[in-house]
mmCIF file of the N, C-alpha and C atoms, coordinates in Angstrom:
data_MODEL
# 
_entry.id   MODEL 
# 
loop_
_atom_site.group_PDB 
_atom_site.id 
_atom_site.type_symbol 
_atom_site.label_atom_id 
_atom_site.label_alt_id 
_atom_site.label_comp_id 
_atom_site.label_asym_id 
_atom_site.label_entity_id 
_atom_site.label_seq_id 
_atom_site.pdbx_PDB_ins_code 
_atom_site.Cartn_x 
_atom_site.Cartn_y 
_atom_site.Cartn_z 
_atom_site.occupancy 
_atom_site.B_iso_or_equiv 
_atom_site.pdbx_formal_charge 
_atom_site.auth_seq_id 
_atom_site.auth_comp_id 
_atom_site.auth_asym_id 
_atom_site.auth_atom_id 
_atom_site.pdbx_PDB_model_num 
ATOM 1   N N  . UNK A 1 1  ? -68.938 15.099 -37.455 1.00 0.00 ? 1  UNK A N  1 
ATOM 2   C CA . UNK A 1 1  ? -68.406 15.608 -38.701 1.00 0.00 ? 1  UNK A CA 1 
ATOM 3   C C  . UNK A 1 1  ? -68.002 14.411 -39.547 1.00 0.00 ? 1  UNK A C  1 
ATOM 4   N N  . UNK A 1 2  ? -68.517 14.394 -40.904 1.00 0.00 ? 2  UNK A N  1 
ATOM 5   C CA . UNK A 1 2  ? -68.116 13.335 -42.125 1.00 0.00 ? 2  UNK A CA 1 
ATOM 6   C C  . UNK A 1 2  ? -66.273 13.340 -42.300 1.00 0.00 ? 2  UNK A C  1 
ATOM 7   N N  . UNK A 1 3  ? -66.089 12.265 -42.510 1.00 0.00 ? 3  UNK A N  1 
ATOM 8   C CA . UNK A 1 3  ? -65.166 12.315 -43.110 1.00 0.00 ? 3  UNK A CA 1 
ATOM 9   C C  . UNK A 1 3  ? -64.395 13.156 -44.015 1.00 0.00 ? 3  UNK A C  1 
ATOM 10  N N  . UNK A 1 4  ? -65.406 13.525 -44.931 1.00 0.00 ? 4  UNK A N  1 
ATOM 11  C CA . UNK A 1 4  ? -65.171 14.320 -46.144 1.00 0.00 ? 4  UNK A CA 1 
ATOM 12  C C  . UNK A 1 4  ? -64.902 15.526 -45.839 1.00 0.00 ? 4  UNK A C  1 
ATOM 13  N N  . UNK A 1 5  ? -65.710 15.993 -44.545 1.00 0.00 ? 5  UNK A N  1 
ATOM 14  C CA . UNK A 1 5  ? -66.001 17.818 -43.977 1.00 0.00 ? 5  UNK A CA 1 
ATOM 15  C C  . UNK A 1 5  ? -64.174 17.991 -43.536 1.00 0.00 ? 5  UNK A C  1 
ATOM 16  N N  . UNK A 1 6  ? -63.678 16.569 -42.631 1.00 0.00 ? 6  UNK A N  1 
ATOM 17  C CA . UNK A 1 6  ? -62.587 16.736 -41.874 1.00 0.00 ? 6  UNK A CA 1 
ATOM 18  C C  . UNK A 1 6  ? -61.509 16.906 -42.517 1.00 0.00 ? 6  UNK A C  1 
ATOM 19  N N  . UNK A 1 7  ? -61.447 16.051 -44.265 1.00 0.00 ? 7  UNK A N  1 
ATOM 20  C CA . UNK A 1 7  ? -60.513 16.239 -44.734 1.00 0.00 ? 7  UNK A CA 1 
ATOM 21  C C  . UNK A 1 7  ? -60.399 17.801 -45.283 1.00 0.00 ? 7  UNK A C  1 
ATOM 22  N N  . UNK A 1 8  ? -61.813 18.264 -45.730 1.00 0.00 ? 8  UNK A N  1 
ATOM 23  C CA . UNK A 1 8  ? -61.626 19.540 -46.237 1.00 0.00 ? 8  UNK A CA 1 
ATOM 24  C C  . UNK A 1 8  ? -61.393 21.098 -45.611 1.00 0.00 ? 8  UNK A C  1 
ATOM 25  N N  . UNK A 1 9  ? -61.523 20.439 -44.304 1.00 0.00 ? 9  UNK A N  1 
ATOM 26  C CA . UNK A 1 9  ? -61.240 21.095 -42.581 1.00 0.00 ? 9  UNK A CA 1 
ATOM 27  C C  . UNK A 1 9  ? -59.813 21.148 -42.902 1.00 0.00 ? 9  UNK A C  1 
ATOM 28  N N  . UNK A 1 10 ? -58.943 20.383 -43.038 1.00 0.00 ? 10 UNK A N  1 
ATOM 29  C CA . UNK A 1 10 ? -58.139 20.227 -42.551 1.00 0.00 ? 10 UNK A CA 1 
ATOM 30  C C  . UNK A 1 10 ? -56.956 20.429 -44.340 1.00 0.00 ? 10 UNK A C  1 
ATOM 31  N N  . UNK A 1 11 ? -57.412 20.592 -45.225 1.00 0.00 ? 11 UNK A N  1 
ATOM 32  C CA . UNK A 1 11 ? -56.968 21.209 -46.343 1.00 0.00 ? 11 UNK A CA 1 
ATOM 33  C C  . UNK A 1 11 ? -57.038 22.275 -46.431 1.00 0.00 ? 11 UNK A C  1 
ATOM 34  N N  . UNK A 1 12 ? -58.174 23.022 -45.691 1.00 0.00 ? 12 UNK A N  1 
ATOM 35  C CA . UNK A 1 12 ? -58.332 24.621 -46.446 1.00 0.00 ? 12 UNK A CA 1 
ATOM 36  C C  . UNK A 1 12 ? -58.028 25.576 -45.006 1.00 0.00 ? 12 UNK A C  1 
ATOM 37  N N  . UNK A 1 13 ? -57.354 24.709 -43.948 1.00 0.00 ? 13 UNK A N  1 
ATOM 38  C CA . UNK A 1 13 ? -56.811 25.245 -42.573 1.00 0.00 ? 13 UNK A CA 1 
ATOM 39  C C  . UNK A 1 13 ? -58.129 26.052 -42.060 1.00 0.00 ? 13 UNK A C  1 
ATOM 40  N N  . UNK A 1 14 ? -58.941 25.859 -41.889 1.00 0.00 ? 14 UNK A N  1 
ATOM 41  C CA . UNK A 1 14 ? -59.979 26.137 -41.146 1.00 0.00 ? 14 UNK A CA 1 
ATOM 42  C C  . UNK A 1 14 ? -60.108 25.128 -39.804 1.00 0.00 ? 14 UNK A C  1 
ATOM 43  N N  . UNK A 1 15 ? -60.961 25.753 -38.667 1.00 0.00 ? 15 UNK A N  1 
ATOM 44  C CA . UNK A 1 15 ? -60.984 24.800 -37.549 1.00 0.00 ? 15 UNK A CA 1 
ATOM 45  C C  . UNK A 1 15 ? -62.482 24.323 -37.480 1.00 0.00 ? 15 UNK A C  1 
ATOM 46  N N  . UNK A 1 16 ? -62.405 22.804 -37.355 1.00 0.00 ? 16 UNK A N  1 
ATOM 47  C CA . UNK A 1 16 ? -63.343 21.843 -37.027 1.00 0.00 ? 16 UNK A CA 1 
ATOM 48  C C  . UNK A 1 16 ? -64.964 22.233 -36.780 1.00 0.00 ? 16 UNK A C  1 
ATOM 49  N N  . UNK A 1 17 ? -64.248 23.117 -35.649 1.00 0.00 ? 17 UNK A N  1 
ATOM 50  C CA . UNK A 1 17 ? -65.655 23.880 -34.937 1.00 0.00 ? 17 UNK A CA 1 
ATOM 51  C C  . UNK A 1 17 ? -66.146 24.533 -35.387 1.00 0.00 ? 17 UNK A C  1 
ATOM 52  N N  . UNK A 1 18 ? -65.655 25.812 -36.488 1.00 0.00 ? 18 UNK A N  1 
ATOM 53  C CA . UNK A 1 18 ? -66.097 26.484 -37.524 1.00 0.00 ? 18 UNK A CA 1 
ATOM 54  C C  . UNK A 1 18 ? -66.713 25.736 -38.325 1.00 0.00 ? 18 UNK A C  1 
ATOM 55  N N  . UNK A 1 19 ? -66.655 25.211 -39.026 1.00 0.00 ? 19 UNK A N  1 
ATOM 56  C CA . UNK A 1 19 ? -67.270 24.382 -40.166 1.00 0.00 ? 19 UNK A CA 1 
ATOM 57  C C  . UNK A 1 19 ? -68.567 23.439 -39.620 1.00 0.00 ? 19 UNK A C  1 
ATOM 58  N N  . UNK A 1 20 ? -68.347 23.281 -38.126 1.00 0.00 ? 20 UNK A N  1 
ATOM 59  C CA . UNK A 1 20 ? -69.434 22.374 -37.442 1.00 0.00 ? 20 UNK A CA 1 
ATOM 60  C C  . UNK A 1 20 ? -70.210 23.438 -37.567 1.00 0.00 ? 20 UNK A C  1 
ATOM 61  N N  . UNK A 1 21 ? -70.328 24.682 -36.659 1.00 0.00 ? 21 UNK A N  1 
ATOM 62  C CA . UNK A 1 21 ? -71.444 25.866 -36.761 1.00 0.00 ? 21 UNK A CA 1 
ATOM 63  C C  . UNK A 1 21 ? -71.727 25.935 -37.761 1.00 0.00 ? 21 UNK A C  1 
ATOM 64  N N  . UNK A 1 22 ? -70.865 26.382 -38.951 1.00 0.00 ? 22 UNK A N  1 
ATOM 65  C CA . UNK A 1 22 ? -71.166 26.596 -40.615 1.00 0.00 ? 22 UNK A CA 1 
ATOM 66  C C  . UNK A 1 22 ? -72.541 25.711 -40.659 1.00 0.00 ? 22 UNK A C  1 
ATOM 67  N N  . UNK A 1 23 ? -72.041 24.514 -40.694 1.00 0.00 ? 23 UNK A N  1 
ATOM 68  C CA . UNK A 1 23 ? -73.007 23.296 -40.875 1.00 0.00 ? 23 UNK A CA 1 
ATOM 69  C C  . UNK A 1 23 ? -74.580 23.378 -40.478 1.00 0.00 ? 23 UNK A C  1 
ATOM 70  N N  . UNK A 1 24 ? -74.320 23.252 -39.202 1.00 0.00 ? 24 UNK A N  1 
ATOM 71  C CA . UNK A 1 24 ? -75.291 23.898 -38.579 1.00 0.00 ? 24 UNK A CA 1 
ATOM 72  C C  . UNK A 1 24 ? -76.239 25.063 -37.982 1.00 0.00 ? 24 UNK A C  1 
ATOM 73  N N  . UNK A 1 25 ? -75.461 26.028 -39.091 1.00 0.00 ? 25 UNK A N  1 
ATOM 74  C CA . UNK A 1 25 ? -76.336 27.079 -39.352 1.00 0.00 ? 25 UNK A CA 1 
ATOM 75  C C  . UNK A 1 25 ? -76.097 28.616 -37.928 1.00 0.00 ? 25 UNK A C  1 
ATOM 76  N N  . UNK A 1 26 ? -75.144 28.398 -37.526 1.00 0.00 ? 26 UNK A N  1 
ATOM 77  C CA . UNK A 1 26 ? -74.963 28.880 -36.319 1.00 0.00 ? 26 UNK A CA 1 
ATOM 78  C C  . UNK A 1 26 ? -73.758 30.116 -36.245 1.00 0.00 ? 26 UNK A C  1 
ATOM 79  N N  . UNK A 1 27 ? -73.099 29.945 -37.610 1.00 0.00 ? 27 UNK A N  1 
ATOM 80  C CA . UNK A 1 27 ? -72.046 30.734 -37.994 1.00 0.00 ? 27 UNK A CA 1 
ATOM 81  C C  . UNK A 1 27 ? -72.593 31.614 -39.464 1.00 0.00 ? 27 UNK A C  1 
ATOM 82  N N  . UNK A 1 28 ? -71.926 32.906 -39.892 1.00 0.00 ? 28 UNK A N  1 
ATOM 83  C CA . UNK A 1 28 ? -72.711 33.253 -41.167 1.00 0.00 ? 28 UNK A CA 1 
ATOM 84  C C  . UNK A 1 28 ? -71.062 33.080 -41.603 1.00 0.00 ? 28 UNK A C  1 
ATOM 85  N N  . UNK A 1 29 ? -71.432 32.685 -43.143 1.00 0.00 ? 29 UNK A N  1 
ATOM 86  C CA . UNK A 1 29 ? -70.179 32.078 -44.374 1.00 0.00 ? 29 UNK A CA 1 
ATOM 87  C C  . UNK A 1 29 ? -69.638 33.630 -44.489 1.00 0.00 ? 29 UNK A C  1 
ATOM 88  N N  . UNK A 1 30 ? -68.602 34.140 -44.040 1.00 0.00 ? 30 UNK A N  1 
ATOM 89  C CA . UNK A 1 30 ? -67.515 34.753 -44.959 1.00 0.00 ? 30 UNK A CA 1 
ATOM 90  C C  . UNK A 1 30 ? -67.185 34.268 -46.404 1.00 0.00 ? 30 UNK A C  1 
ATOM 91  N N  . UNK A 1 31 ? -66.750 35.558 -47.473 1.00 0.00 ? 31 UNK A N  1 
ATOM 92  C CA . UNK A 1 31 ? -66.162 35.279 -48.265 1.00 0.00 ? 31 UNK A CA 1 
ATOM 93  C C  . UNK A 1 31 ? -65.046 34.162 -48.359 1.00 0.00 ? 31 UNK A C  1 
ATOM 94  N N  . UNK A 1 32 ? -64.399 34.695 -47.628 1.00 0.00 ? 32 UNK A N  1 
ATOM 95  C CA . UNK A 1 32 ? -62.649 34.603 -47.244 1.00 0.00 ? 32 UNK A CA 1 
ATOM 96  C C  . UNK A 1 32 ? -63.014 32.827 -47.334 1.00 0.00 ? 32 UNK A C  1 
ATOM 97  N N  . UNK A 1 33 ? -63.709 32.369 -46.460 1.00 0.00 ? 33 UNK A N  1 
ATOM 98  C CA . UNK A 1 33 ? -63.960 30.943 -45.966 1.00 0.00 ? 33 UNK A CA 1 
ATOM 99  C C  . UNK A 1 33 ? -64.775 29.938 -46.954 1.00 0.00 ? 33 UNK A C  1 
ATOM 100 N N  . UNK A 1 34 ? -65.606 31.136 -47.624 1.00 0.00 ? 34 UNK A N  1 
ATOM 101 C CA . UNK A 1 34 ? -66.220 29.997 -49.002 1.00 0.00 ? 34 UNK A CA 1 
ATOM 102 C C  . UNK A 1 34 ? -64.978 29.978 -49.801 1.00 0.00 ? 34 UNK A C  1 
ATOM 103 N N  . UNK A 1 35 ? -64.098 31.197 -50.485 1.00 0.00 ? 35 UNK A N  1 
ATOM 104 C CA . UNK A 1 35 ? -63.234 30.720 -51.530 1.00 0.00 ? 35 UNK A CA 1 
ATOM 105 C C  . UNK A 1 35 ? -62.251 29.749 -51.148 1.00 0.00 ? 35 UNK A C  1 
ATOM 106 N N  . UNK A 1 36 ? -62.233 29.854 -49.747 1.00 0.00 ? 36 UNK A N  1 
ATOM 107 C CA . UNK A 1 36 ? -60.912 28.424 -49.228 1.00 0.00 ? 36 UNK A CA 1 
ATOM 108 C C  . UNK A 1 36 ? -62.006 27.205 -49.517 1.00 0.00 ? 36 UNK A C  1 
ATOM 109 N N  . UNK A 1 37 ? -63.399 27.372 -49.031 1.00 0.00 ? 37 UNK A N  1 
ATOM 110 C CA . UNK A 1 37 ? -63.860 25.863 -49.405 1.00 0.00 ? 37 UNK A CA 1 
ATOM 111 C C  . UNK A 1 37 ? -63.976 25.433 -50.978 1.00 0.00 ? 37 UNK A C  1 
ATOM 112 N N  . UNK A 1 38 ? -63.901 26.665 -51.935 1.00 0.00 ? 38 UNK A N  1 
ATOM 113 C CA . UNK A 1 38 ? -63.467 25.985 -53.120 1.00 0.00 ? 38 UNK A CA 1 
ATOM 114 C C  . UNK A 1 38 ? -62.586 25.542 -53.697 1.00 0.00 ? 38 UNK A C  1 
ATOM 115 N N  . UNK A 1 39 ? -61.285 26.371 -53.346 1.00 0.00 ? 39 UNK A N  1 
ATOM 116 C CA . UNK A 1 39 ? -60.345 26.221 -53.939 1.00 0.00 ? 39 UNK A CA 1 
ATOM 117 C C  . UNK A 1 39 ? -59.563 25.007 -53.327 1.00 0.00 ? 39 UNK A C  1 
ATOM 118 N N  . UNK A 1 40 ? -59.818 24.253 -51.590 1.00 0.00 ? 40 UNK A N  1 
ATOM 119 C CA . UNK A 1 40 ? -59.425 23.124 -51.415 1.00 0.00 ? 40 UNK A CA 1 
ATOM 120 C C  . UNK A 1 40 ? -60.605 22.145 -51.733 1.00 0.00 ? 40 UNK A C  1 
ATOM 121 N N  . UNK A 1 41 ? -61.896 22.264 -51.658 1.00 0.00 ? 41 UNK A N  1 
ATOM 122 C CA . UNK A 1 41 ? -62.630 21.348 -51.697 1.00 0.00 ? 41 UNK A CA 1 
ATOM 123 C C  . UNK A 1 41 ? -62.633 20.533 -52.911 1.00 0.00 ? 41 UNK A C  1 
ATOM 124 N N  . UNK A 1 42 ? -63.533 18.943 -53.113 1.00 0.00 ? 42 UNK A N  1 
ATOM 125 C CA . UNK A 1 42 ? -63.244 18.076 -54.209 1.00 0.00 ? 42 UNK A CA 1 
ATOM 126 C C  . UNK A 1 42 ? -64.391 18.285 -54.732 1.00 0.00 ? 42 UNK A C  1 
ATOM 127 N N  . UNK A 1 43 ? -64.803 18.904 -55.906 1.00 0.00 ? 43 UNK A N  1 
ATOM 128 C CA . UNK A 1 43 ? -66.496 19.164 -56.317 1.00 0.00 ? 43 UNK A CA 1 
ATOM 129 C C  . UNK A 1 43 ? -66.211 18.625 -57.525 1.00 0.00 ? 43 UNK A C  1 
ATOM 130 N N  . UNK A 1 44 ? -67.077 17.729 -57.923 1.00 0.00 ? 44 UNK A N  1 
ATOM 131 C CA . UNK A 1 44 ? -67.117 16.744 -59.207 1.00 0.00 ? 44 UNK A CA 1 
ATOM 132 C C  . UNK A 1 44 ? -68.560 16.856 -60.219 1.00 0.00 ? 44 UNK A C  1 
ATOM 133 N N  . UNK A 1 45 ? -68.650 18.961 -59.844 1.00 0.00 ? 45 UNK A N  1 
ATOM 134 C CA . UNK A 1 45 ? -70.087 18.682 -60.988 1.00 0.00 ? 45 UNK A CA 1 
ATOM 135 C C  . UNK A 1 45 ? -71.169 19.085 -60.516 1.00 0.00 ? 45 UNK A C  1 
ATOM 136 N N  . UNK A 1 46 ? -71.077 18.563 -58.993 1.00 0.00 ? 46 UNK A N  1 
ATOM 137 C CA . UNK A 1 46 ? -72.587 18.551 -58.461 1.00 0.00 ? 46 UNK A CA 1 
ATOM 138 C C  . UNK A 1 46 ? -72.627 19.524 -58.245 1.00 0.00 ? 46 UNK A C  1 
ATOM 139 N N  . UNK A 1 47 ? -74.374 19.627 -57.584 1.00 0.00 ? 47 UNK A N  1 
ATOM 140 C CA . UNK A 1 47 ? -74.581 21.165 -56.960 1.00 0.00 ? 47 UNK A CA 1 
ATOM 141 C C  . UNK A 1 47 ? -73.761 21.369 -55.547 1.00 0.00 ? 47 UNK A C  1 
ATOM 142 N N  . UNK A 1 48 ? -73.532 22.780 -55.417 1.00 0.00 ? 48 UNK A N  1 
ATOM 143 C CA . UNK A 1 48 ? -73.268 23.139 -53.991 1.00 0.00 ? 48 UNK A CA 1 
ATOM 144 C C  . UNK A 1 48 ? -74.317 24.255 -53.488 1.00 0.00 ? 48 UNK A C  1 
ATOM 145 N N  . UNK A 1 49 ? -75.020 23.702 -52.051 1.00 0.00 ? 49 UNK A N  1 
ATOM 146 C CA . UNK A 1 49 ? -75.874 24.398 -51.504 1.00 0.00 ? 49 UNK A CA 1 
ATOM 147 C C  . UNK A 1 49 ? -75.642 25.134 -50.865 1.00 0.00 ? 49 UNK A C  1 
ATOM 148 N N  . UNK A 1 50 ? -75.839 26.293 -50.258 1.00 0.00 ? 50 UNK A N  1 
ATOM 149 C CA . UNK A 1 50 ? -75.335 27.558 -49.540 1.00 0.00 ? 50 UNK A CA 1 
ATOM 150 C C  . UNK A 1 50 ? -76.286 27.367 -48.587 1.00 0.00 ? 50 UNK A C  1 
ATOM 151 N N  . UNK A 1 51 ? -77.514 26.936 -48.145 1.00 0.00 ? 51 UNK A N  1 
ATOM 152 C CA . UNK A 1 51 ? -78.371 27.119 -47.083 1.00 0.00 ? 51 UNK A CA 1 
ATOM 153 C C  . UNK A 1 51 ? -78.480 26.334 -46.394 1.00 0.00 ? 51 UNK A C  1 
# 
């Protein structure tokens, strides 16, 4: 896990391992869990990919 994943792991109180599956395709995205990755995550513009 990046740096970046851990800090945002660890801002939007989600666990590690979740976000590892997320990642890797092994978990399906809840609502609940994308709006925590927006509302803690740092997005400056770019795209965000869902797949």
């Amino acid at each position: 896990m990046c740096q970046e994943q851990l800090q945002l792991t660890n801002r939007a109180g989600l666990y590690t391992n979740y976000v590892g599956q997320l990642d890797r395709g092994r978990k399906e995205l809840m609502i609940e869990t994308l709006e925590k990755i927006f509302r803690f995550g740092n997005f400056d513009g770019g795209t965000v990919s869902l797949s």
